[in-house]
N, C-alpha and C positions, 0 to 999 in steps of 0.2 A: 647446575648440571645442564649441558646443552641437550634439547630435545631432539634425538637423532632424527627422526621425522622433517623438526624444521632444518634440520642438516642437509637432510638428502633433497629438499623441497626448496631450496634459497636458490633464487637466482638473480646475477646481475642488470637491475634494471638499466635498460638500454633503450637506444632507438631501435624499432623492429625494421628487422630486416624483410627482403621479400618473400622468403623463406617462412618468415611466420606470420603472414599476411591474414592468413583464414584462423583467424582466432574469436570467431562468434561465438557469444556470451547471450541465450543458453545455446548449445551445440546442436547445429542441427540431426534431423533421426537421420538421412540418411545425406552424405555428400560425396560426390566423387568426381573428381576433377580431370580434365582435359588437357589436350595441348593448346598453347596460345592462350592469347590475353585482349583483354575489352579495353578500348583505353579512352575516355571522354576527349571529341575533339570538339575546338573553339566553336564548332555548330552542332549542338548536338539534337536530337527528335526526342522528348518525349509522346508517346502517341497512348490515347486512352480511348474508353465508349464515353460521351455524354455523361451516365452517370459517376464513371471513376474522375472524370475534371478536379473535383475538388481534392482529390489524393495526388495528381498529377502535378495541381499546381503545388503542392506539400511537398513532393519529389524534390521540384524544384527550388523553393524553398531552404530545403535543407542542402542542395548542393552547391547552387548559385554562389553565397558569400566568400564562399573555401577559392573553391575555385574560378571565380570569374567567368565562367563557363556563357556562351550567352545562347541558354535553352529554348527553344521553339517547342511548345504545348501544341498537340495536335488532336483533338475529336475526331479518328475516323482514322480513313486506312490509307490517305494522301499524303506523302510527304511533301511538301512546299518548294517550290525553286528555289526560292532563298538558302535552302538548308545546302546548298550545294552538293555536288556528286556524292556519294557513297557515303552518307553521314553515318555518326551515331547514332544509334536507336535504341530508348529504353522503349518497350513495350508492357501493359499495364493492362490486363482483361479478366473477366470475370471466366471458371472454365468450369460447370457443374462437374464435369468428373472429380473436381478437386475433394469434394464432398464426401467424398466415401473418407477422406481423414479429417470430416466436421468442419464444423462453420468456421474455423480458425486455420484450419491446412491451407498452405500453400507451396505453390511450386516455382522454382527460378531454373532457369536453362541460359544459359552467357556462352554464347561464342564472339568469337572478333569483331564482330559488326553488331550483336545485339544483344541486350538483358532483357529478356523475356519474364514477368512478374503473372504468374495466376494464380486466383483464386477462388472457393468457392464462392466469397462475398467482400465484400469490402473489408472487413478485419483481417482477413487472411492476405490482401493485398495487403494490407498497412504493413503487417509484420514482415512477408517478402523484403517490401521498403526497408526496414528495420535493420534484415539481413546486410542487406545492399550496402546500405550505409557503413554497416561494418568491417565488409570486404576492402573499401576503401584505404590507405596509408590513415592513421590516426585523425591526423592535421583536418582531414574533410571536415572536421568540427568546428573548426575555427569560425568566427565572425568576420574575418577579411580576408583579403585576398592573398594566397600562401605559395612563393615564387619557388621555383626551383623544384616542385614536385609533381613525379607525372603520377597523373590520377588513373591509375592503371590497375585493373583487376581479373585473376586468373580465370581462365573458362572451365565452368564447370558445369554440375546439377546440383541440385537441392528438391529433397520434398520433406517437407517439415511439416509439424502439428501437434498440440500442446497434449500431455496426458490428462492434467486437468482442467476442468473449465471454471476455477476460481481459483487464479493467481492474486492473491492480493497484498499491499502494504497499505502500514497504517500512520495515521501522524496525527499527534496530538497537541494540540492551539491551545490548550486552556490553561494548564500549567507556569506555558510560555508562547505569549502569542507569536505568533508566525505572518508576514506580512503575504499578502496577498500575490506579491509577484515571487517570493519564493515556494509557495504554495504551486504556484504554477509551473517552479523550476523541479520540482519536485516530481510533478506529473510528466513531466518531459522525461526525465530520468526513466520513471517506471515505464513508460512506452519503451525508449529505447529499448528495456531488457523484456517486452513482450509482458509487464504483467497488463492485467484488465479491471483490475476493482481497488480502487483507491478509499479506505475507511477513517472518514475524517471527525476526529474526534471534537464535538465542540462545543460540547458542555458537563461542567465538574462543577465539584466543590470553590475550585479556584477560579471561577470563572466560568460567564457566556459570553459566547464569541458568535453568535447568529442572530440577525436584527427579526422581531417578531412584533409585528406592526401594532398587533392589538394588547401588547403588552411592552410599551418601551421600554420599562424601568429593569426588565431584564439584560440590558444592554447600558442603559445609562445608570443602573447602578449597581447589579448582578455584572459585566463587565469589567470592572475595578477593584480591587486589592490596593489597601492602604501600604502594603511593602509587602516583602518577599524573605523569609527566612536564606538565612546567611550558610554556606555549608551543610554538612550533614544534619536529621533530626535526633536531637541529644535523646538520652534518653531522660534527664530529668529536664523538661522542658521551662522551669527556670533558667536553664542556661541556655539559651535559644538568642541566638542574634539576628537583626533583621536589618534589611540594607536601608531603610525608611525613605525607600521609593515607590511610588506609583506606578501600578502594572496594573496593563487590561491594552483594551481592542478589544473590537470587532469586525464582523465581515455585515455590510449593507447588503439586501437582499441585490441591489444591484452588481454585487461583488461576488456574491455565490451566482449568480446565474452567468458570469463570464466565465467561472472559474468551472462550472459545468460544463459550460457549450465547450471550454479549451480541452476539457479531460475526454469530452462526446467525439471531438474531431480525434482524436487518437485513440480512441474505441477504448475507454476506460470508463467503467463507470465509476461515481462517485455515489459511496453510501451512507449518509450522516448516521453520528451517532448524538439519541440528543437522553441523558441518561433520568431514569428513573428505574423505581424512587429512593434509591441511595444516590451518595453525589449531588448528592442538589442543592447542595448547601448556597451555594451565589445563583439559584431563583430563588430558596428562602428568604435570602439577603433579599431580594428586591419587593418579594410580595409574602409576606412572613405567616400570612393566613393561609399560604399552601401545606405551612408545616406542619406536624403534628405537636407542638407547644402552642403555638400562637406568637412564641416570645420571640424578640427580634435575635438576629445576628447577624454578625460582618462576614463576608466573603471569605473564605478560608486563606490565611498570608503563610501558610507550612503546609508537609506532606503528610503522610499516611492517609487512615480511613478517618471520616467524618461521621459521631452520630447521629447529622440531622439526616432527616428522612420526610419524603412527604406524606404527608395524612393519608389516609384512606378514604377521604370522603369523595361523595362524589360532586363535590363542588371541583374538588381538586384533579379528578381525573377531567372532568370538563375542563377543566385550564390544560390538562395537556393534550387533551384531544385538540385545541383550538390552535394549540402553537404546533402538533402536528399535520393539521391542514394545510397551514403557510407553510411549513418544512413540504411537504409532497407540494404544494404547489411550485418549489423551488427545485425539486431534486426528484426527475423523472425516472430514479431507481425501482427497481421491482423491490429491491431490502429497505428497510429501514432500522437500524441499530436504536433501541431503547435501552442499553445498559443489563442492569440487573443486578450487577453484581458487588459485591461488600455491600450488601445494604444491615445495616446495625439496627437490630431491631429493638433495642431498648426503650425508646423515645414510644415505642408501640408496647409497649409490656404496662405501660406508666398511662395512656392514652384510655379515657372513658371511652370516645368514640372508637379507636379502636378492636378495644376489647368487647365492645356492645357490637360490633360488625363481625366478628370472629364467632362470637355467639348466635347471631342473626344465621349465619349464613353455616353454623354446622360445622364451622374449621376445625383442625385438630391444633394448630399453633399458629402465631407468627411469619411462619417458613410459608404456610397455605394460604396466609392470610396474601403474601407478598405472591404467591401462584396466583390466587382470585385477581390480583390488581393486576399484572401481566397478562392474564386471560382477558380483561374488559379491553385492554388496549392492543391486545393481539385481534380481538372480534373487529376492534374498530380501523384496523387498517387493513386487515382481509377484507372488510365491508366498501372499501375504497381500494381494492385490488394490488390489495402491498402484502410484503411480507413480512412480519418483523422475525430480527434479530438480536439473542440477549447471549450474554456469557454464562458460562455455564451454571453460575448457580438460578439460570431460570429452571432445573430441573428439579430441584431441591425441594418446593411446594408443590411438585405438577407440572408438567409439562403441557403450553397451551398447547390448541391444536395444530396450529399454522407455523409454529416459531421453526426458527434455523438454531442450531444452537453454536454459540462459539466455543469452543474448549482450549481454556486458558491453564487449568488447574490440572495441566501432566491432558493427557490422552483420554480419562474415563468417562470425562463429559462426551465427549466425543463417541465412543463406543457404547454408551448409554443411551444418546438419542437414535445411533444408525441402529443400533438391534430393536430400538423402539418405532423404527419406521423413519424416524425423522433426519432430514440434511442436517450434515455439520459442517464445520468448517476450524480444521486443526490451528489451535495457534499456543500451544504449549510455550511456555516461560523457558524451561530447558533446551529448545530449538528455534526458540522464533521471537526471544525479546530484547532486541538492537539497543537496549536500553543498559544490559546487561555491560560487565565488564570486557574486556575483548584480552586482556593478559592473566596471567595468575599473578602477577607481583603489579601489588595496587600504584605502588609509589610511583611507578611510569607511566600510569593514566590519568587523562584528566576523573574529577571527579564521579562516582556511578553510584546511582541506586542500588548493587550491588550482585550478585550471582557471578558468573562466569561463561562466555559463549565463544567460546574462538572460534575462527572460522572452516575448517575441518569437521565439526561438532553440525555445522547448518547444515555442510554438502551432506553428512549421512544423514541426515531425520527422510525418514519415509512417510507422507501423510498417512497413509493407509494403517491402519492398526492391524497387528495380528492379530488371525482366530479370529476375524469377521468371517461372512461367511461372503461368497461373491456380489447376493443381493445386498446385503448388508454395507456391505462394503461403497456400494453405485452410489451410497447415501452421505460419502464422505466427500464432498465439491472440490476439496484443496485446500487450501495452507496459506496463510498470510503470515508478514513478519509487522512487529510491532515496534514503535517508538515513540516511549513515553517520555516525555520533556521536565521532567521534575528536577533534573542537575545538568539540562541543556537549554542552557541561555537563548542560545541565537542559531541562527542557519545554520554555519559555518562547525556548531558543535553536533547538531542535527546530521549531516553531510559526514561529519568525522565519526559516527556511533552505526550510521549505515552501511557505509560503505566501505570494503566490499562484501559483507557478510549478505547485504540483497543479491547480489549478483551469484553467490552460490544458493541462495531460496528459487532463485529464478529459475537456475538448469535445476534444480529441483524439479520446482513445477512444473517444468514443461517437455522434458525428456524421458521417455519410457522408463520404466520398473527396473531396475538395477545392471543398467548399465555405465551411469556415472561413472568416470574413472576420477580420484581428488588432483592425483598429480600432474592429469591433463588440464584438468580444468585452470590447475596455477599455474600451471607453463603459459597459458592462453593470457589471464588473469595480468600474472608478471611482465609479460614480453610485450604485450598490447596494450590490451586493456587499460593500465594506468595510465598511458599515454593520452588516450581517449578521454580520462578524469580529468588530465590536465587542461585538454584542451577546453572542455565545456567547464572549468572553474568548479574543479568537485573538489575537494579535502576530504581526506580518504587515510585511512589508516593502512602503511606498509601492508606489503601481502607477506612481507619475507617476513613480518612479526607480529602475524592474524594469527598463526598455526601451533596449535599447544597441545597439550595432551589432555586428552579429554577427564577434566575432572568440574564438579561440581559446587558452588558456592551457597549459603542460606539465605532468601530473601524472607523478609518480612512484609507479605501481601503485594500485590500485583502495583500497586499505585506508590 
């Protein structure tokens, strides 16, 4: 049965004409356009204060290759003789009024002769930029020089500013490692669509993937899986085939701190998650005295949830306090992600010591016992001017004082810690996990962990819950989308699960309280936009067959 929706919503992808030129992806708040048109000529002025230079020469940068254009950067208010008579001018400045729409508003003004970029701070210039680039014919994207196209864009205004101030995506390296310049390709992507918090997942059961000095063996041999299960997890796991290859990587501290400074110059932050104490089965693997057996094991080579878990002792919490030292000393984030969540507590029902610190300390179960070990490493990074943040079942024993929470399991994590005072940050299975299915009819996808997410289903999720109260509510930061790598090999399947389901979380995030229109946003999406994927080497899933009727799939656990 054809889904009348993706009926009325199909359209033929084409070259965009100039007609549909202003197809900015998220939408700005407010735009309205002029007569006449800006058009880069062979000399054009970028002009900046001192301290915008470094966005300036970014500008340039990004426009330089497409067009050949041969740009003249100027600190100050002198245009140069060189630039000959009545040049082009982008203009680039800091304008405190912008302020009153937060450290991320900005404002563009383009008439014939200039593009005018302000903001209140240097983020809100980036994103200006951001704009700009979009205004442009697709092709701007290109890495070479692209003939026969005037680089012409309509005059108009813009004053934009995000609703939230945690846009974020996520990507997960443990699964399937991810090489470091895609990682990086990755972060470019999310600048362009304006997110700010990249949550990089990098350590599981299947793997670490972050070098920790005082501990190598977590890398060289927590790092590696002997093979990788073959298709789906059967359910009798006799029948289980595995490809009997060698997976693992890492990232050297040298490799996170570039991949940092690349995500800082595009005003992203990067927020590791490094998980305990479920998931930990590849540091059991490398240091088997963390766990609560003592007994060894191999790096997890399948999916679902793992029973190893780490001990409660406090030997073992001083090993993670040590390896998050080195992580803050790599990752000048205010968050830090510890996990929390699936943790099996079985291996602790069986555990003398265990059950002798449950006793000790007055617990009621398990659950509190795993509240107490999130509280010591919550004290310890507040004590070091961090935040941590855990998924939602850090509520489940206790809520430490300091934590963020993430709310993975539907919205009530979420609405549990804002009525309890504390930040959250929505990221529901049912709106926000790129990992999900993108059709109802499994047989034309490639393989998925499984549920259902078309892309219609992202553009409506609202972060904000209802029935908060308005305080209550200041407490929800925003919404990130997630992608878990467990039946995505390589980039290229990565790139085909995200996109363009991010780019509707984006105008999510960043466009006021229900005014989203969906069938604007695919006219924009369709006509543009995927031109733009092409150019920058994205693999993207049709937009004319994202859109499905919203129904619901069964996963079994997040992982």
């Amino acid at each position: 049965m054809i889904n009348p929706l993706l009926l009325a919503l199909t359209v033929t992808l084409q070259a965009p004409s100039q007609a549909d030129a202003i197809a900015i992806i998220p939408k700005p708040v407010t735009l309205v356009r002029h007569p006449g048109a800006f058009t880069l000529r062979p000399r054009t002025v970028v002009m900046t204060t001192p301290d915008l230079k470094p966005l300036g020469q970014q500008l340039i940068a990004y426009l330089r290759p497409a067009t050949g254009v041969d740009f003249t950067l100027v600190t100050g208010n002198q245009i140069p003789a060189a630039a000959g008579p009545n040049p082009s001018i982008i203009l680039l400045a800091i304008d405190s009024l912008q302020g009153g729409h937060g450290p991320e508003g900005y404002s563009i003004d383009i008439s014939s002769a200039e593009v005018a970029i302000q903001g209140a701070t240097p983020a809100g210039v980036f994103y200006g930029i951001q704009t700009l680039r979009q205004l442009f014919p697709p092709d701007i994207f290109r890495r070479a020089p692209v003939g026969d196209v005037p680089w012409t864009i309509p005059c108009l205004s813009i004053v934009d500013y995000p609703r939230f101030g945690w846009r974020g995506m996520h990507l997960d390296v443990v699964r399937h490692f991810m090489p470091k310049e895609f990682v990086e390709k990755y972060i470019d992507l999310l600048s362009l669509y304006k997110f700010n918090r990249f949550h990089w997942h990098l350590t599981d059961d299947q793997g670490w993937r972050i070098e920790i000095k005082r501990y190598p063996r977590l890398t060289s041999v927590g790092g590696w899986r002997a093979q990788t299960l073959v298709g789906r997890e059967p359910d009798d796991t006799a029948g289980a085939k595995y490809d009997s290859t060698r997976h693992g990587g890492f990232y050297t501290q040298d490799d996170i701190r570039e991949v940092v400074a690349y995500a800082a110059a595009r005003h992203i932050t990067v927020i590791p998650e490094i998980e305990m104490p479920g998931h930990s089965q590849a540091a059991i693997s490398a240091y088997p005295e963390l766990g609560s057996t003592g007994q060894p094991v191999k790096v997890k080579e399948d999916w679902g949830v793992s029973p190893w878990i780490l001990s409660p002792s406090d030997s073992t919490i001083t090993f993670m306090e040590n390896v998050l030292t080195e992580v803050m000393g790599l990752f000048p984030s205010k968050w830090i992600h510890t996990g929390g969540d699936e943790a099996v507590k079985d291996q602790w029902k069986t555990s003398p010591l265990a059950q002798a610190r449950i006793k000790a300390l007055g617990l009621k179960d398990e659950d509190a016992l795993q509240g107490w070990f999130t509280a010591q490493i919550d004290a310890f990074l507040h004590a070091h001017g961090r935040t941590l943040v855990g998924w939602d079942e850090i509520l489940d024993g206790g809520l430490s004082p300091n934590a963020v929470v993430m709310s993975w399991r539907g919205i009530d994590g979420g609405i549990a810690a804002a009525q309890a005072g504390h930040d959250a940050v929505m990221a529901p299975g049912a709106y926000t996990y790129f990992d999900h299915y993108q059709s109802g009819d499994r047989d034309t996808e490639p393989l998925a962990i499984g549920g259902f997410l078309p892309l219609d289903s992202v553009y409506a999720y609202d972060p904000v819950p209802r029935g908060l109260t308005p305080e209550q509510a200041r407490h929800i930061l925003g919404a990130q989308g997630q992608v878990w790598t467990e039946y995505l090999p390589d980039a290229k399947h990565v790139e085909y699960m995200a996109f363009p389901r991010l780019e509707a979380l984006a105008e999510v995030l960043w466009m006021p309280q229900g005014v989203g229109n969906f069938q604007d946003f695919f006219g924009r999406l369709s006509n543009v936009d995927v031109h733009r994927l092409d150019a920058l080497d994205v693999r993207y899933r049709s937009p004319a067959l994202a859109v499905a009727p919203p129904q619901r799939g069964n996963r079994r656990g997040r992982r």
